[in-house]
One Martini backbone bead per residue (centre of mass of N, CA, C, O) as a GRO file, in nm:
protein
  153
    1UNK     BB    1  12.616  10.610  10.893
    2UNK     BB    2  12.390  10.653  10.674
    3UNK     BB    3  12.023  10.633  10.743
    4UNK     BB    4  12.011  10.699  10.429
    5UNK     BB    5  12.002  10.493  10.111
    6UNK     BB    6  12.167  10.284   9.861
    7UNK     BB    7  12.153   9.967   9.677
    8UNK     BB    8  12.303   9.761   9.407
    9UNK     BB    9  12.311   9.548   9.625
   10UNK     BB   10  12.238   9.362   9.813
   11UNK     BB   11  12.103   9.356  10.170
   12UNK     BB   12  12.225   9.366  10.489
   13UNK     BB   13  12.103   9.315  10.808
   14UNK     BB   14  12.273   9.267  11.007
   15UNK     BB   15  12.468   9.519  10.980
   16UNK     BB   16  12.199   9.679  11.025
   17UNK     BB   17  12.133   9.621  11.312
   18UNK     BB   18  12.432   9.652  11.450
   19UNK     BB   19  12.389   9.982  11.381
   20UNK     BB   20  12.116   9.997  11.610
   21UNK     BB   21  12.277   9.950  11.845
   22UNK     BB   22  12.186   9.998  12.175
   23UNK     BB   23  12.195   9.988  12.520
   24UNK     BB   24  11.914  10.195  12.550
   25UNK     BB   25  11.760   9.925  12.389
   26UNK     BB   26  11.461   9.722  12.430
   27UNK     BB   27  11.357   9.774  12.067
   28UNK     BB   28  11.342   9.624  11.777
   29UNK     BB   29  11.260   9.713  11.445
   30UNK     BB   30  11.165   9.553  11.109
   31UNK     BB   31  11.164   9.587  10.726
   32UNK     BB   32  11.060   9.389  10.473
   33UNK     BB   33  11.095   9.438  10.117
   34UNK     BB   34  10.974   9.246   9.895
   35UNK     BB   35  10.987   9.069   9.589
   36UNK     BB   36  10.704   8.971   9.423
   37UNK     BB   37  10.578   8.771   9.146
   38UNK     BB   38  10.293   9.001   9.179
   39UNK     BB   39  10.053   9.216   9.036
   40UNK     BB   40   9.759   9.292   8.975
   41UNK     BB   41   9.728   8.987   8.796
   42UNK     BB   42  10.025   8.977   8.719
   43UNK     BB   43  10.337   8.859   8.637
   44UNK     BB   44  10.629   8.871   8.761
   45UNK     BB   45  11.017   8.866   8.696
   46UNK     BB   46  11.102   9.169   8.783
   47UNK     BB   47  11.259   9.456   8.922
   48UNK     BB   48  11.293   9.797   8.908
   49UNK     BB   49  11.475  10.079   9.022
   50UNK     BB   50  11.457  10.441   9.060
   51UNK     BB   51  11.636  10.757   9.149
   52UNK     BB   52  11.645  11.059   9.324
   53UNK     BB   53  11.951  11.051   9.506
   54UNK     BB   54  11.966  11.302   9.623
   55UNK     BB   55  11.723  11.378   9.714
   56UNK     BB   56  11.620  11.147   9.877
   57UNK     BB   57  11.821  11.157  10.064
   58UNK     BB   58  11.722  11.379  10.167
   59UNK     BB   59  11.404  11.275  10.223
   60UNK     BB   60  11.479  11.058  10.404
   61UNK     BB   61  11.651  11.228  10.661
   62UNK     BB   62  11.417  11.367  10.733
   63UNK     BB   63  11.227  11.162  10.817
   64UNK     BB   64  11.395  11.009  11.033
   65UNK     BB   65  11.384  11.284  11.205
   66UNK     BB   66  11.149  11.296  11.264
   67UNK     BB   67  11.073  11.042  11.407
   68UNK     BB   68  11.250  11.073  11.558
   69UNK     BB   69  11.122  11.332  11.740
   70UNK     BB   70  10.831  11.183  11.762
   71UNK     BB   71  10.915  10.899  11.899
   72UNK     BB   72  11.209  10.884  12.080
   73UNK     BB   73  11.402  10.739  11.933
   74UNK     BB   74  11.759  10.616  11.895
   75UNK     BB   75  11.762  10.439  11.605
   76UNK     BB   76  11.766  10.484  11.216
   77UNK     BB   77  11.714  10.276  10.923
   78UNK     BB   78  11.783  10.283  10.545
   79UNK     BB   79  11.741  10.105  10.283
   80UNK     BB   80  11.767  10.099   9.898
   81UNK     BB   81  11.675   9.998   9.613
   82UNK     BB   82  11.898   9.932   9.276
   83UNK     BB   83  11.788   9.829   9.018
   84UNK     BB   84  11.798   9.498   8.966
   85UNK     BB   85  11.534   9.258   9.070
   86UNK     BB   86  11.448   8.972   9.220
   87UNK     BB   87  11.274   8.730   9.338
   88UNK     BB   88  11.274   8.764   9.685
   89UNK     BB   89  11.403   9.057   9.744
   90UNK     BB   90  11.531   9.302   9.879
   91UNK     BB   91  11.379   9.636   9.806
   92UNK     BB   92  11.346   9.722  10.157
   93UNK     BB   93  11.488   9.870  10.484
   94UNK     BB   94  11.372   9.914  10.821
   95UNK     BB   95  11.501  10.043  11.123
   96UNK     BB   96  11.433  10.032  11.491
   97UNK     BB   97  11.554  10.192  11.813
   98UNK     BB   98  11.483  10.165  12.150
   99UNK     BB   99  11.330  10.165  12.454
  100UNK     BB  100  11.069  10.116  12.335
  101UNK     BB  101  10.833   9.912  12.132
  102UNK     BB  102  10.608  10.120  12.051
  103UNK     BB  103  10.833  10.325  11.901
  104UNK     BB  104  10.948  10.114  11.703
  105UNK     BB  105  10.667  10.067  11.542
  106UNK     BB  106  10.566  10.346  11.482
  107UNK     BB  107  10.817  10.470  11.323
  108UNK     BB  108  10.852  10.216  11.115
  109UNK     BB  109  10.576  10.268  10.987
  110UNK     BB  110  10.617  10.580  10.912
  111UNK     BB  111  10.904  10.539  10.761
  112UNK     BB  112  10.770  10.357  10.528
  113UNK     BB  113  10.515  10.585  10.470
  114UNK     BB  114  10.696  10.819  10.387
  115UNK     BB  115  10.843  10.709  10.150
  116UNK     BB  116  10.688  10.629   9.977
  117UNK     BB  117  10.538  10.889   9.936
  118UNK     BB  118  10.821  11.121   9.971
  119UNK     BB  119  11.022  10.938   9.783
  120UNK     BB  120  11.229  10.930   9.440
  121UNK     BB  121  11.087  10.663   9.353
  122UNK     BB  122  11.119  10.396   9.081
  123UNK     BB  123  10.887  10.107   9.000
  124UNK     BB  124  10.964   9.811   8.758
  125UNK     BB  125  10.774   9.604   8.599
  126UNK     BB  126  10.819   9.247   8.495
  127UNK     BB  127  10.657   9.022   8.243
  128UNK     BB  128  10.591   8.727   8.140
  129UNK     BB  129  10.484   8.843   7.845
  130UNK     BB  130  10.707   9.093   7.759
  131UNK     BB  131  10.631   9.317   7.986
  132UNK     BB  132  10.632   9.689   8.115
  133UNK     BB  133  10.576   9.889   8.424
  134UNK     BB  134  10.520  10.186   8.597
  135UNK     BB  135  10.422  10.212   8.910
  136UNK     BB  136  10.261  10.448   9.019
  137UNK     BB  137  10.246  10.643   8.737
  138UNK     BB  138  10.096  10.866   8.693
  139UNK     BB  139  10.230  11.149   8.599
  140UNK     BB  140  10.392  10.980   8.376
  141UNK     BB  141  10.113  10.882   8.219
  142UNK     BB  142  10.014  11.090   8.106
  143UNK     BB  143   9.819  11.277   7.845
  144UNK     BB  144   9.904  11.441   7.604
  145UNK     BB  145   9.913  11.751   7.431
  146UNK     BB  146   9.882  12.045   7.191
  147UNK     BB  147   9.620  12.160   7.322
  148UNK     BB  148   9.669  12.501   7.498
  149UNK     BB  149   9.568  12.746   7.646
  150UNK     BB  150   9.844  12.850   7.538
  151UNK     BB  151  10.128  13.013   7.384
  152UNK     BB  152  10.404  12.999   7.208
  153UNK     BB  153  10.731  13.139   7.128
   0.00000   0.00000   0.00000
């Protein structure tokens, strides 16, 4: 099983859980984004996902393996949803286990927080009034301009 993946159907969560058994493991923990039905004052309707995901891969296993290093945990992994997401519906899962619980809260912490931060997953609401909108994507929404400090050729 790869630590990080992308999936395009429902997220398995007991399959995921399964895969993170290790005997010398004292302490499970487990996080899951859910897909709520507003944000910001708009009523959603449902999420899109997309990802640029060679990069996204290498940098969520990058991530995971920072995890272990830092946190000394067992065995971690994650699930990030892509294409069209219903409310209600897992739109990322992270799990860690380790030999003891402060480490896999710690780890699974770290790890939603730094996927959220530095992998290449962008996510789209739509609107019960036939609006949609990128979340959280100042740089895609910036003002362009032809007027440049320099000359094109």
């Amino acid at each position: 099983m790869s630590t990080f993946s992308f999936s395009s159907t429902a997220i398995d969560v007991a399959q995921l859980q399964m895969a993170l058994n290790d005997p010398a493991a004292g302490g499970y923990v487990s996080f899951e984004g859910w897909v709520r039905n507003h944000n910001e004052g708009q009523q959603v309707t449902q999420l899109e996902y997309e990802a640029f995901e060679a990069l996204a891969i290498k940098e969520g296993e990058r991530i995971i393996d920072e995890a272990k290093q830092r946190f000394g945990i067992l065995r971690a992994a994650c699930v990030h949803r892509i294409g069209s997401l219903a409310i209600g519906e897992i739109a990322v899962w992270v799990g860690v286990s380790s030999a003891h619980r402060a480490e896999a809260f710690a780890a699974c912490r770290y790890l939603i927080d730094e996927i959220k931060h530095r992998v290449p997953i962008w996510k789209k609401e739509h609107y019960v009034n036939g609006d949609s909108g990128w979340v959280n994507c100042e740089r895609c929404a910036s003002e362009t301009s032809d007027v440049h400090e320099h000359e094109h050729r």
